[in-house]
RODO-2510 file (C-alpha; in nm, 4 decimals, decimal comma):
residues 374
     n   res          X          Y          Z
     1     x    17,5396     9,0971    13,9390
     2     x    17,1798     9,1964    14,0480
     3     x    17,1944     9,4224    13,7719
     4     x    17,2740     9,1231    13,5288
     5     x    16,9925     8,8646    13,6418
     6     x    16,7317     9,1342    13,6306
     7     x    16,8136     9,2702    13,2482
     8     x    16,7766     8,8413    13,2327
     9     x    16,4656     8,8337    13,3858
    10     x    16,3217     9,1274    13,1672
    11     x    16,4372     8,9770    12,8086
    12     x    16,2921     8,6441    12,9485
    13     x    15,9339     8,8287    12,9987
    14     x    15,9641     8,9454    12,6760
    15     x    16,0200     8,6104    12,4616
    16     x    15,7128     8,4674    12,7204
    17     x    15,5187     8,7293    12,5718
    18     x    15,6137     8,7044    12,1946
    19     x    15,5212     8,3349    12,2409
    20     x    15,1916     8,4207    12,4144
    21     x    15,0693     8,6583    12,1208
    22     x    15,2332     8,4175    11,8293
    23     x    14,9891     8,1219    12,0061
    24     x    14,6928     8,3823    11,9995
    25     x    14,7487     8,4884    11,6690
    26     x    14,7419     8,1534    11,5324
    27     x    14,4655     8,0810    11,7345
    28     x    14,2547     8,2467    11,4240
    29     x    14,1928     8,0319    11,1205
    30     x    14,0247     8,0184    10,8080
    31     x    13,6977     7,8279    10,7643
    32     x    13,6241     7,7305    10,4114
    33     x    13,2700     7,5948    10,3019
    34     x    13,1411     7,4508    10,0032
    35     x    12,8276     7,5388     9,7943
    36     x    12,5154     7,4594     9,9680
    37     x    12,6986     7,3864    10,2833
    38     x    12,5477     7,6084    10,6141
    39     x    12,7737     7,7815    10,7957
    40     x    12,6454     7,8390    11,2291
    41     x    12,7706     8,0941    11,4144
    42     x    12,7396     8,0360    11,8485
    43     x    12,6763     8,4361    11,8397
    44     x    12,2707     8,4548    11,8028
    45     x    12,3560     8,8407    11,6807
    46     x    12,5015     8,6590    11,3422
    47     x    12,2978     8,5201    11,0897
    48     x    12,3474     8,1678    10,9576
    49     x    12,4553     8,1535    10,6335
    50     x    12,4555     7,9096    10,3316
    51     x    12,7253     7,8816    10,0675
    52     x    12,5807     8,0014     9,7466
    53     x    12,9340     7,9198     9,5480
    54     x    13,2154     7,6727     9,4954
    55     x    13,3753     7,8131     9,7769
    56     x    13,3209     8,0351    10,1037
    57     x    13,6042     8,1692    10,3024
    58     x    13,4834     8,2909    10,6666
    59     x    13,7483     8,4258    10,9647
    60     x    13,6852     8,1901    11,2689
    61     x    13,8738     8,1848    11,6311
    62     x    13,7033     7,8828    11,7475
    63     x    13,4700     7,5722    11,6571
    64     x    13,2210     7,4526    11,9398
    65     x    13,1809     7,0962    11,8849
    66     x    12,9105     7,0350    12,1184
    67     x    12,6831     7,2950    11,9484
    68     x    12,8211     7,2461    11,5878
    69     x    12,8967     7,6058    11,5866
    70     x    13,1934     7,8802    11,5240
    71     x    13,2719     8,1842    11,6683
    72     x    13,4012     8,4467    11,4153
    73     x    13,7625     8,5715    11,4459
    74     x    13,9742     8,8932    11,3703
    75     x    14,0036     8,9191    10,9867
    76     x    14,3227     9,1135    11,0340
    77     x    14,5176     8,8302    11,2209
    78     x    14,3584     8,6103    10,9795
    79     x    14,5489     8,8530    10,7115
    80     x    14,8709     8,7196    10,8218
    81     x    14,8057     8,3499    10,7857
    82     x    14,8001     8,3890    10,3991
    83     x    14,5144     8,2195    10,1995
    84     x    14,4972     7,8241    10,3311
    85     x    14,2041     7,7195    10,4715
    86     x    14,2538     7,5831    10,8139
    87     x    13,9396     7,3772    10,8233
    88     x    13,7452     7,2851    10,5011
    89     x    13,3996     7,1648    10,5376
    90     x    13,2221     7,1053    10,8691
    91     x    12,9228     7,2474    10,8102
    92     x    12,5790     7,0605    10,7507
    93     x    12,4256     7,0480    10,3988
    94     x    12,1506     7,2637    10,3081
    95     x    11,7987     7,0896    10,3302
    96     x    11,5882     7,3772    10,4278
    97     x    11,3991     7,5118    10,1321
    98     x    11,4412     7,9017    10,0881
    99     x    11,2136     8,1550    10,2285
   100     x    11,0698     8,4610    10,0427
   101     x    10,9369     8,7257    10,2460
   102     x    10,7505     8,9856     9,9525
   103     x    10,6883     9,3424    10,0452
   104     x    10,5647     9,4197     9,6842
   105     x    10,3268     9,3771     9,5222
   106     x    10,0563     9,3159     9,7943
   107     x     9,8107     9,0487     9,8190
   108     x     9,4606     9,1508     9,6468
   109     x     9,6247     9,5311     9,5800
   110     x     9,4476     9,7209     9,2987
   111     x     9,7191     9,9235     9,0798
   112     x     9,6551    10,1820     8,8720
   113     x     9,9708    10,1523     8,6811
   114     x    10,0763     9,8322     8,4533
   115     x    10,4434     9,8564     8,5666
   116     x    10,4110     9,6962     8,9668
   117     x    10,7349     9,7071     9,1968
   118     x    10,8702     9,3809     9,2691
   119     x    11,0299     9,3667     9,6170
   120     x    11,1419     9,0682     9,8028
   121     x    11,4455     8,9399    10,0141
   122     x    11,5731     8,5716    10,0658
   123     x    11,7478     8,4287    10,3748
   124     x    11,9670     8,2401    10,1461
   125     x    12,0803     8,3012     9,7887
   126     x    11,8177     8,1619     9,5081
   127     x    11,7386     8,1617     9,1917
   128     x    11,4020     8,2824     9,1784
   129     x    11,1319     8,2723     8,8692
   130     x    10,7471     8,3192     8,8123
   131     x    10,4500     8,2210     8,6587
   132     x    10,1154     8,4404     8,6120
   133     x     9,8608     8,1861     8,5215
   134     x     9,6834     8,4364     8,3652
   135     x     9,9227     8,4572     8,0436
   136     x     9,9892     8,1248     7,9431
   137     x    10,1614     7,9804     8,2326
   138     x    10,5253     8,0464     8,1657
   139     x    10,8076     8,0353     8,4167
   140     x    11,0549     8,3464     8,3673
   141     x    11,3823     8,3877     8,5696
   142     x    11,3537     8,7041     8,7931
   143     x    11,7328     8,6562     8,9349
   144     x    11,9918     8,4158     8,9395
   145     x    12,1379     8,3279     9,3098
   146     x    12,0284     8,6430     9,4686
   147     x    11,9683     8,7643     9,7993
   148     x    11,6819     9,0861     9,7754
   149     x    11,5588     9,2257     9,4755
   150     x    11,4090     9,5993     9,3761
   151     x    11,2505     9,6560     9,0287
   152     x    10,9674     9,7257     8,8311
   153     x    10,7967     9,4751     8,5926
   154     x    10,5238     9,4747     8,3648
   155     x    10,1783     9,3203     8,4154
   156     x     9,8623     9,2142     8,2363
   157     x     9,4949     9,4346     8,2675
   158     x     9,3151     9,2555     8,4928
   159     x     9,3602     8,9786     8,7589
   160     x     9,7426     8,8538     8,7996
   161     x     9,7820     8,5037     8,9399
   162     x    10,1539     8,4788     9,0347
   163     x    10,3500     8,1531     9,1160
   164     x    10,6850     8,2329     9,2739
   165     x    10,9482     7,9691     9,2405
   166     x    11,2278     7,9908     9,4705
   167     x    11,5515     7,8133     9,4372
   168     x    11,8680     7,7837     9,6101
   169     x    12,1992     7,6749     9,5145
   170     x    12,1612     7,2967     9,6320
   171     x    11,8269     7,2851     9,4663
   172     x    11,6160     7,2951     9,7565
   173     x    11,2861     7,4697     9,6369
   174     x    10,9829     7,7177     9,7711
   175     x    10,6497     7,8269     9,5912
   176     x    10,4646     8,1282     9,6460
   177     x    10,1493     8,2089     9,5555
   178     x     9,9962     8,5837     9,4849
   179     x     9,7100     8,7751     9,2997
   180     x     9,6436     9,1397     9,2815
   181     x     9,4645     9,3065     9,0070
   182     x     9,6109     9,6089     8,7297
   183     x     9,3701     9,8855     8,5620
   184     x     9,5773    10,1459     8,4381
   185     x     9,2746    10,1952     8,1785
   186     x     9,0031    10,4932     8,2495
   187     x     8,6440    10,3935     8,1719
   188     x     8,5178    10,5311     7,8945
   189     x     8,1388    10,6004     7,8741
   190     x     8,0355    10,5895     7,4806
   191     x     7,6570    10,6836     7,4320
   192     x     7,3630    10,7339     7,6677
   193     x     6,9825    10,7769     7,5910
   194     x     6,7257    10,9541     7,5667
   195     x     6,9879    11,2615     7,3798
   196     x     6,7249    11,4716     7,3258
   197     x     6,3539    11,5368     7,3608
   198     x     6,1621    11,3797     7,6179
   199     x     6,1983    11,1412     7,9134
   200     x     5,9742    10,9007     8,1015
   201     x     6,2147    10,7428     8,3368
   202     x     6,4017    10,4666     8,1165
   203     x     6,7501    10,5631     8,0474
   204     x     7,0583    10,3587     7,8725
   205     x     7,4167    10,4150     7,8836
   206     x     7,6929    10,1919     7,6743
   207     x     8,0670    10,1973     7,7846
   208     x     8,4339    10,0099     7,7702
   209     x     8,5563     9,9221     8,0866
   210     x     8,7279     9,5648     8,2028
   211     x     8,6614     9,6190     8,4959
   212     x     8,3887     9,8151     8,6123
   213     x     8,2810     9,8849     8,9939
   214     x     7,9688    10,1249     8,9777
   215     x     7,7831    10,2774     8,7872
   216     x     7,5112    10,5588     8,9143
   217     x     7,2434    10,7867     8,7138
   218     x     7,2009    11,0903     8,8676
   219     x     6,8979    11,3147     8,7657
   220     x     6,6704    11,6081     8,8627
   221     x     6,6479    12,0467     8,8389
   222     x     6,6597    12,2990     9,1496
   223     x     6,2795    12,3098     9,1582
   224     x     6,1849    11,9091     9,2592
   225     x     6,5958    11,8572     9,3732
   226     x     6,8413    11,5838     9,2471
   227     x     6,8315    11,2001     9,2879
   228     x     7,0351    10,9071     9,2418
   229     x     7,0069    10,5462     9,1355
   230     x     7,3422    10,2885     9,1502
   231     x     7,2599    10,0784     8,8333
   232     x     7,3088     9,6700     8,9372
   233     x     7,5843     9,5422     8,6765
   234     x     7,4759     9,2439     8,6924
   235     x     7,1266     9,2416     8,6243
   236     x     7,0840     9,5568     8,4291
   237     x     7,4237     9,4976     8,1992
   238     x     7,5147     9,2911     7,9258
   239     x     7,8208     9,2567     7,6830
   240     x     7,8225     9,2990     7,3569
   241     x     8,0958     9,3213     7,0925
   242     x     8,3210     9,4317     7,3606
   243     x     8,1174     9,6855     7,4871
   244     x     7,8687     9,7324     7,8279
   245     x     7,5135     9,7961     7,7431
   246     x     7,2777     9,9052     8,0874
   247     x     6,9282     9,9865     8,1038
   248     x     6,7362    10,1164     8,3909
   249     x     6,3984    10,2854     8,4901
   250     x     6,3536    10,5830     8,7598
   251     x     6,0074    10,6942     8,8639
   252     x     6,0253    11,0446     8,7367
   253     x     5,6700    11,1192     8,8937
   254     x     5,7659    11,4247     9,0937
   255     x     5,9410    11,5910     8,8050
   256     x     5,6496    11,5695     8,5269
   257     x     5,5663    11,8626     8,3355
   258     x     5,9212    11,9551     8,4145
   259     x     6,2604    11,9623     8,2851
   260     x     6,5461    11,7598     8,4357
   261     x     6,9180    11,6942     8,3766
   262     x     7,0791    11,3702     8,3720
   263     x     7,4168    11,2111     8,3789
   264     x     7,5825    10,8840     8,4338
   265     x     7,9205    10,8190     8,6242
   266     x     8,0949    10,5226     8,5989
   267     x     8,3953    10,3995     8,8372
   268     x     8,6262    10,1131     8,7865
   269     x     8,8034     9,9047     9,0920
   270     x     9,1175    10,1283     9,0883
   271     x     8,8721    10,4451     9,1011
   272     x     8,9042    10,5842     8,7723
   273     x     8,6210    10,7989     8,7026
   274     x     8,4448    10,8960     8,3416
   275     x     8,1197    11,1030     8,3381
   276     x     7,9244    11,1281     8,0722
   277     x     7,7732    11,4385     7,8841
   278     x     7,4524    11,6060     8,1069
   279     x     7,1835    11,6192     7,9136
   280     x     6,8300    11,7906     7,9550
   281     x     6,5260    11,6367     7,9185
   282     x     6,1212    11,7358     7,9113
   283     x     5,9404    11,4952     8,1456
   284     x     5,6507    11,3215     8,0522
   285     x     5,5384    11,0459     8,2911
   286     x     5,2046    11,0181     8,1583
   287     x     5,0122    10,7852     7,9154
   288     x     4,7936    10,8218     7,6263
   289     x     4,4583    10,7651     7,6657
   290     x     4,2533    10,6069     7,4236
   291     x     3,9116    10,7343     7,4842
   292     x     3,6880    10,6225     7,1846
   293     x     3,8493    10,3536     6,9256
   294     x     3,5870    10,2248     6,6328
   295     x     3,6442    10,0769     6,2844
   296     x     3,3866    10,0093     5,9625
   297     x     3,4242     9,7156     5,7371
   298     x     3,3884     9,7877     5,3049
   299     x     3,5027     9,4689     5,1886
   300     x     3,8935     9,4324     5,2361
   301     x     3,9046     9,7959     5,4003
   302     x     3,8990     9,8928     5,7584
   303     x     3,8793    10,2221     5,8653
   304     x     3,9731    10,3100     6,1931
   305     x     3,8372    10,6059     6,3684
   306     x     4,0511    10,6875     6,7313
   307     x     3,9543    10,9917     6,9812
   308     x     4,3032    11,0327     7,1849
   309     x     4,4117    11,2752     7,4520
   310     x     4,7811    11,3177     7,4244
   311     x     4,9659    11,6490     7,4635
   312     x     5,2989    11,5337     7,3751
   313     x     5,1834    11,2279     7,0613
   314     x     5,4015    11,0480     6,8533
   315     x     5,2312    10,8023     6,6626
   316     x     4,9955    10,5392     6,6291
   317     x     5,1299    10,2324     6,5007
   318     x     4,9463     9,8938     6,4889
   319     x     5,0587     9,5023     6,4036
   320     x     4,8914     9,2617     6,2191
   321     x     4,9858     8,9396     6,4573
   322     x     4,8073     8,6951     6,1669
   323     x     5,0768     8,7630     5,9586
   324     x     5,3155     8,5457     5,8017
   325     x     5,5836     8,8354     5,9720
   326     x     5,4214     9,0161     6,1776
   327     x     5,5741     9,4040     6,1956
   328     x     5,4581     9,7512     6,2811
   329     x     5,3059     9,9903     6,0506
   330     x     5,2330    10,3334     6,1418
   331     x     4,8545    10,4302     6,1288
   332     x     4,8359    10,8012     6,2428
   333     x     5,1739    11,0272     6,2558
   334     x     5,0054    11,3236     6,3601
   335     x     4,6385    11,4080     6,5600
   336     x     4,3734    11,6467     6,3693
   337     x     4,2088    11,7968     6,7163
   338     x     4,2417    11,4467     6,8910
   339     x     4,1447    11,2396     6,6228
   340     x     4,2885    10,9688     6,4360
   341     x     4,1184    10,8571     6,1385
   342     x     4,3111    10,5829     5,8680
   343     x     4,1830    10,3000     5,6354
   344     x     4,3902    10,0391     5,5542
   345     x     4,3684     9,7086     5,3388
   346     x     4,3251     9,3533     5,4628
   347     x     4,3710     8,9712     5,3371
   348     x     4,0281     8,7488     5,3610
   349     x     4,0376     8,5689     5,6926
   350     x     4,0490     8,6563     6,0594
   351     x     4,3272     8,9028     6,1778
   352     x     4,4188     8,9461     6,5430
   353     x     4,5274     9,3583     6,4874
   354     x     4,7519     9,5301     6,8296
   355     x     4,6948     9,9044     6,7841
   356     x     4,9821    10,1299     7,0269
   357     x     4,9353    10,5046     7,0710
   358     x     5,3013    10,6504     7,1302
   359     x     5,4023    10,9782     7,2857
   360     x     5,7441    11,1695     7,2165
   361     x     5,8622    11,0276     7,5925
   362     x     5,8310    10,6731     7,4985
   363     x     5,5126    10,6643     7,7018
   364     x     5,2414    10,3294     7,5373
   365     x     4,9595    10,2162     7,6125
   366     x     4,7556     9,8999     7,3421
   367     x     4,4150     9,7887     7,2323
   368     x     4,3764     9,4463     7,0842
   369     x     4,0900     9,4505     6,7807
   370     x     3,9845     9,1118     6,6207
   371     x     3,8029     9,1307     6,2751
   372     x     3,7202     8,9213     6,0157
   373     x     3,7265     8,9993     5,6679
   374     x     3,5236     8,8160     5,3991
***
């Protein structure tokens, strides 16, 4: 009989504990959500999400009602209850705009390459689009309802002003703002003067660049050492016909009577380099010197009779300023022992005459002679 009530006692045990696990099991239930709805969890470890379509299906074991929240459940019991959902809304709708956080590109970055990573998660899913207000100001879809994104795009030369639009599924929107620059062009450095021949410290250099940074002459030999001058692009530059024409002077004092090398380097913002050619040069710093300048009068001809001292001459030129058009005319291409001697023909009347002796370094110096001829 003992033996009876206890095999009783056992199989009641059991059944109590069926019942126990059948209440646990259906203590799970599904949660279903629909689009734009937020789903909180009470666990701080789990993210709060937002429904990004028609429907979201989450595993839950309980619902706090005094926090609003829900505490996730075992997906496997949740298995067995088949597909209804237990609960169907309950969660608050979305009015938090969605936040961007961009890793790429970077605010103010210089790239050397037109194609830029774009990289950039969402806490919710969004649609999200842009606008560089550099190129006509048109929105383009980057992704629809996404989460992160990971790809390379194309850019414009130059400064790129970016608008991001971000969008999520209940229309709840976020803007962006970025600008970074792209020059995946090397400068290119096109002429530079004097070639050839002489210099007297006044050098020029044209080149193509968008986007230029500096630009530096350097210049000297091994005998009087090398120097450098950083050329001011604003004040010593100008555009024209899409191209950058500089001029600058160096006091090449310490070098005269010498010969020197030259060359210009030119850097854009993104560090590409282009040097130009090195050239060698003769240095003549010094001036001509007019030491005796006389004319005679024969009616409408004046000749001109010039003592100059000039190792390295050029020319004499002079211009008639009385003129109608004034231009230059070349008096004396060549020096017979120091001496220039020319006549030339003049209208009746006064004429305010600028003679300019020349050497081969550029090198000038001017008289002013006023005659009258009757």
């Amino acid at each position: 009989m003992k033996q009876k009530t206890s095999l009783i006692l056992v199989s009641a045990i059991l059944v109590f504990a069926l019942f126990v696990n059948i209440n646990l099991a259906s203590a799970e239930f599904w949660a279903c959500f629909g689009e734009g709805e937020q789903v909180n969890f009470c666990n701080p470890s789990i993210t709060d999400r937002t429904c990004g379509t028609t429907l979201c299906k989450y595993c839950m074991k309980t619902f706090n009602e005094e926090n609003q929240c829900y505490s996730s459940g075992n997906f496997n019991i949740c298995n067995t209850l088949g597909g209804e959902c237990g609960v169907f809304g309950g969660g608050n709708l979305d009015a938090e705009p969605p936040i961007l956080t961009l890793s790429s590109p970077v605010e103010n970055e210089i790239y050397k390459e037109r194609k830029v990573l774009v990289d950039f998660e969402i806490n919710e899913k969004a649609t999200v689009y842009f606008m560089n207000s550099e190129d006509n100001g048109r929105w383009i879809k980057i992704c629809d309802k996404c989460l992160d994104y990971f790809r390379e795009r194309s850019f414009d030369e130059g400064l790129n002003n970016l608008t991001f639009r971000v969008v999520d599924v209940v229309g709840n929107e976020n803007n962006f703002n970025l600008s970074f620059f792209v020059d995946s062009k090397d400068p290119r450095i096109l002429k530079t003067d004097p070639r050839n021949g002489f210099a007297s410290g006044n050098f020029n250099v044209q080149f193509k660049e968008e986007n230029p940074a500096n630009l530096t002459l350097t210049y000297g030999n091994n005998i009087s050492g090398y120097l450098s001058q950083e050329l001011n692009l604003e004040t010593e530059c100008n555009e024209n016909k899409g191209k950058i024409i500089c001029n600058t002077d160096v006091n090449l004092d310490n070098y005269n009577g010498e010969e020197i090398e030259y060359q210009f380097i030119l850097t854009d913002i993104a560090g590409n380099k282009d040097e130009s050619k090195k050239r060698n040069l003769d240095v003549d710093t010094t001036f001509p010197v007019i030491n005796e300048l006389n004319y005679t009068i024969d009616r409408s001809r004046v000749n001109f009779f010039m003592n100059i001292t000039e190792i390295n001459f050029d020319q004499v030129e002079y211009i008639d300023n009385s003129d109608l058009r004034p231009r230059w005319k070349i008096l004396c291409s060549r020096l017979k022992e120091g001496i220039c001697e020319k006549k030339i023909s003049l209208k009746t009347g006064g004429h305010d005459l600028s003679i300019q002796v020349i050497d081969d370094a550029g090198n000038g110096i001017s008289q002013n002679v006023n005659l009258t001829i009757v």
